[in-house]
C-alpha positions in Angstrom: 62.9 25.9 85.8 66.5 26.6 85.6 65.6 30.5 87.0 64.1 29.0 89.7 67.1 26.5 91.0 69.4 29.1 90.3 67.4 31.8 92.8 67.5 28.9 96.0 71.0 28.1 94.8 71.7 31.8 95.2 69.6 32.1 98.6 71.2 28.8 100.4 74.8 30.6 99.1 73.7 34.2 101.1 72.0 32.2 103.8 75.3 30.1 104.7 77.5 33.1 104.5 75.2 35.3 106.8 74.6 32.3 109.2 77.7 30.9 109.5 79.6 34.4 111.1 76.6 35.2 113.2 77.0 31.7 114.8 80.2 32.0 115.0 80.5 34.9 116.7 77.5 33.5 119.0 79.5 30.6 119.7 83.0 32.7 120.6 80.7 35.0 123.2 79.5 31.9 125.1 83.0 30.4 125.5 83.4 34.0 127.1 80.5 33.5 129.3 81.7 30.4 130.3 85.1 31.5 130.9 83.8 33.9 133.2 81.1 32.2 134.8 83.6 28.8 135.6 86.1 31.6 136.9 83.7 32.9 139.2 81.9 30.1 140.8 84.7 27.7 140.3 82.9 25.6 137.7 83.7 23.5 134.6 81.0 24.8 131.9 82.0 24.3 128.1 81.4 26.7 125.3 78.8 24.6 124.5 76.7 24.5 127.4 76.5 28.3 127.1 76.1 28.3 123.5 73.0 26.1 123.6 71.8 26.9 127.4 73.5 29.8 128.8 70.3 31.9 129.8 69.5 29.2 131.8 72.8 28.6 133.5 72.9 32.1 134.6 69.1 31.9 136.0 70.2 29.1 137.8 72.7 30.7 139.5 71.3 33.5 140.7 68.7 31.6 142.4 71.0 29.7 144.2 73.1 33.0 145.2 69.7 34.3 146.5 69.2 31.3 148.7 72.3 31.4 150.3 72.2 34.4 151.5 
């Protein structure tokens, strides 16, 4: 029993050091994305809008570029 708590002790240990930079580095792209995107079209977007629905935000404006054309 003690094999077995030491193996998802192990595997929550590799998960949160694997997960943790990968979001991270997620997470410093978007507030790029937004930086870029508020500079260009004169918004206020925050890191986490982008994090969570950037695709989206992006999408969005295009669409309304295309219209106003």
């Amino acid at each position: 029993m003690d094999d077995m708590k030491d193996l998802v002790v192990f595997l929550l240990v590799v998960l949160f050091f694997f997960l943790v930079p990968v979001f991270g580095l997620i997470y410093i792209s978007s507030c790029k994305q937004a930086e870029i995107f508020n500079r260009k079209n004169g918004t206020e977007y925050p890191c986490s809008d982008f994090f969570w629905a950037g695709e989206q935000i992006n999408s969005g404006s295009y669409e309304i570029n295309l219209n106003q054309k």
